[in-house]
Each structure stands twice: as structure tokens, then as C-alpha cells.
N, C-alpha and C positions, 0 to 999 in steps of 0.2 A: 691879303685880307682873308676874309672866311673863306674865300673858295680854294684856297690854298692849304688848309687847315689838315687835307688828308697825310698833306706830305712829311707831316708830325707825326701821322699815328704807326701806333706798331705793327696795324695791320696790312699797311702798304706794301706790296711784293714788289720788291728790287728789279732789278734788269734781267731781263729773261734772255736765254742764250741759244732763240733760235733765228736762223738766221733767213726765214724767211717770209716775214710778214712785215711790210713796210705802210707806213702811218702817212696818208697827207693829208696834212691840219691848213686848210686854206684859211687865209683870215678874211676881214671883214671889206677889203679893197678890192675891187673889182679888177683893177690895175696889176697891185699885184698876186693874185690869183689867178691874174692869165699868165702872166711872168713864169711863178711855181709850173704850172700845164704846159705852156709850153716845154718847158725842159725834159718834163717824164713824160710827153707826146712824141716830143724827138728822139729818148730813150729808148721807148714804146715802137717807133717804128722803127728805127736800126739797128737797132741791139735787140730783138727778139727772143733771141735764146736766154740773153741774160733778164729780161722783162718778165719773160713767162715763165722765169724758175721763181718767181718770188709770189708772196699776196699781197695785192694790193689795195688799201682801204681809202676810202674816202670821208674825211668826217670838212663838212664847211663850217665856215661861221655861222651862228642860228641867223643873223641877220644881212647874208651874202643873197643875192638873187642866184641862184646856184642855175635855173631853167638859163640864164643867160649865156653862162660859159657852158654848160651842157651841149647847146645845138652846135658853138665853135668849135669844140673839142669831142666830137659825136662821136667814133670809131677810136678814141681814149675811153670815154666810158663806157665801150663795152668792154672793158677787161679790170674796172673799176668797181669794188664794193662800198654804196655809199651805206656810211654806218652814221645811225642817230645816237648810239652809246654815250655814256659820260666820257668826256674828254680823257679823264681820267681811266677808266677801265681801257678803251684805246690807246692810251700809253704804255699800262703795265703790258699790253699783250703785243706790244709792235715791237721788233728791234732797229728798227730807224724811224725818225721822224724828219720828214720832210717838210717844211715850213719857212715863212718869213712875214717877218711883221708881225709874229704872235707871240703871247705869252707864253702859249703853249711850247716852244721853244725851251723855256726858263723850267717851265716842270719836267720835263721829259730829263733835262740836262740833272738836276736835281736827283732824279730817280736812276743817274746811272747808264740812259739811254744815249746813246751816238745822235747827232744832229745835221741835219742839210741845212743850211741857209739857202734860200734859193735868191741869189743875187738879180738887180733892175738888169733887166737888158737896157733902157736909157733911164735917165732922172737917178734918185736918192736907191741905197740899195737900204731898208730897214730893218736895220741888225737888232733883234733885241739883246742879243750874249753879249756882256761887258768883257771891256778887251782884257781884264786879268782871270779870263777862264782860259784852262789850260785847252789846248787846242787839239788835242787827244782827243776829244769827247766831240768835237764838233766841225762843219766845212761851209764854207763860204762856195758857193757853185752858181757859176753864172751860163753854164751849157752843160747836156746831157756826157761829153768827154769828163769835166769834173765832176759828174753824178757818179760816171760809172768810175773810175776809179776811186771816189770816197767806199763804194759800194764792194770794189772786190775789198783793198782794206777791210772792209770787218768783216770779209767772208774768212780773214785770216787769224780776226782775234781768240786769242784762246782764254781761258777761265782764268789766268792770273791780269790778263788784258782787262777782261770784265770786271773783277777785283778793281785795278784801279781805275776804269771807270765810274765805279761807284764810289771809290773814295774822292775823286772830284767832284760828282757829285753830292756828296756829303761835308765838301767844304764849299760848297756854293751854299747847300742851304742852310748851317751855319753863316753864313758873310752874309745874306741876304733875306733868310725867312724867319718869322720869328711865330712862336705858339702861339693860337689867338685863345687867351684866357683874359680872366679878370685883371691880373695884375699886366699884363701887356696891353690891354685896353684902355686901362687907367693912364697905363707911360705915355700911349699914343696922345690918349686926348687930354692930356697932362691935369690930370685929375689925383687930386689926396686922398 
């Protein structure tokens, strides 16, 4: 819909190629945004060296109780920047996104960016990537072991990597997004 609309224009900046600012887009489940925490808590505390070379953001759902997972996960946020930014501006500026169950998922992938799915520890894992995106671009991770080796992976990608990155990204959002003007407003709500 419209909130998608940036991912049309020309002034969107592509995937950026640094490799040290990482995005968690918690979504609106409380279930699974402990899921996602857990994983980069376990991260967080075993893997330290590789934890602390990176930045790490926080952006929640606007309508998550975030004070809730805060007090369980209390010595994860402190090494956690929670950002109120446009989703969007957090995306062009992160080179991973960590996420599941969100949309946010779908634009990041679009723009070119690398993706975590952070898979159920029990119940439904909620994937939003359909299963004909190339799997270059994104990982399914259900423990901090599959975080961190998605993680060295793009510590290894180089600029023709990124390249096609962005060209999967650019045939998702062809397959998928379409301009929101008059004449596509019209198709939608099937108007003469």
C-alpha cells in the first residue's frame, strides 16, 4: 500500500556496504519478539567479540509493550539502541535485518538488504519471505550458532555480492510491489 510507496521512488538509497550496523525490527507479538531476543541474547552473551564489533539498533513495533521484554532481557539492552526512526530510514542505514513476522522483512529484502528470520523456538515459525526469493538475500535462524554464521557470511560479501543483492531485490519488487498512483488505484479498486 502507501507505506510502501518510498520503495518506488528514485530517491531511495540502495544497500549500503557497511558491515556494521545491525537492525532488530521486533514485530507486534510478544511471543515472538522474545523468540528474536532470545537468539541475539545468546549471541550477546557468548560471542562477545563478535556482538561488540557490530551496532546494534532497536526499532519495536509502535504497538509492542517493549517495558515488558525490556525487564527479561535487561543486560541485552544495555548494549541495545532503541531507535524511534522511520522504519524506513533504519533500513537504508542497517546492513542486516533481523526480524520475523514482519513486513519489515519484505522492504529491507526489496532494498537489497540481507535478512535473518529468527525462527519459533516452539509453535509456527512466521516467515514472511515467499519461498521463490533466492536465498542469497536472506536465513531462516532458530539459535545464535545460525545467527552467527549468517553473520560472518556477509562479513564476506564483496560489492559484486551486494550487486546482486540488489538485483533480487529488484525482482521482488517488481513480482510484488506495484506504484501507488491513480491508475493503480483505479486497478485495485477496479474502477473505470
Amino acid at each position: 500500500g502507501i507505506r510502501y510507496n518510498y520503495l518506488h521512488s528514485n530517491n531511495v538509497m540502495r544497500a549500503s556496504y557497511q558491515k556494521d550496523c545491525i537492525l532488530i525490527a521486533l514485530p507486534i507479538s510478544l511471543k515472538q519478539s522474545r523468540d528474536l531476543l532470545n537468539v541475539v541474547n545468546d549471541l550477546c552473551m557468548n560471542n562477545a567479540k563478535v556482538f561488540n564489533s557490530k551496532t546494534w539498533i532497536l526499532k519495536p513495533h509502535p504497538d509492542l509493550n517493549l517495558e515488558s521484554v525490556k525487564e527479561e532481557f535487561f543486560n541485552l539492552f544495555q548494549f541495545l539502541t532503541i531507535e524511534n526512526q522511520s522504519i524506513e530510514n533504519l533500513i537504508q542505514k542497517s546492513s542486516l535485518i533481523i526480524t520475523n513476522g514482519s513486513s519489515v522483512a519484505i522492504e529491507a529484502l526489496v532494498l537489497g538488504k540481507p535478512i535473518c528470520i529468527v525462527g519459533a523456538r516452539n509453535g509456527f515459525t512466521q516467515n514472511p519471505i515467499p519461498p521463490s526469493v533466492d536465498n542469497r538475500i536472506w536465513r531462516l535462524c532458530y539459535d545464535e550458532h545460525d545467527l552467527l554464521r549468517w553473520l560472518k557470511s556477509i562479513s564476506l560479501l564483496k560489492d559484486k555480492d551486494y550487486r546482486e543483492l540488489m538485483e533480487i531485490g529488484n525482482k521482488m519488487k517488481l513480482e510484488y510491489f506495484e506504484p501507488v498512483n491513480l491508475t493503480s488505484v483505479r486497478r485495485f479498486l477496479r474502477l473505470k
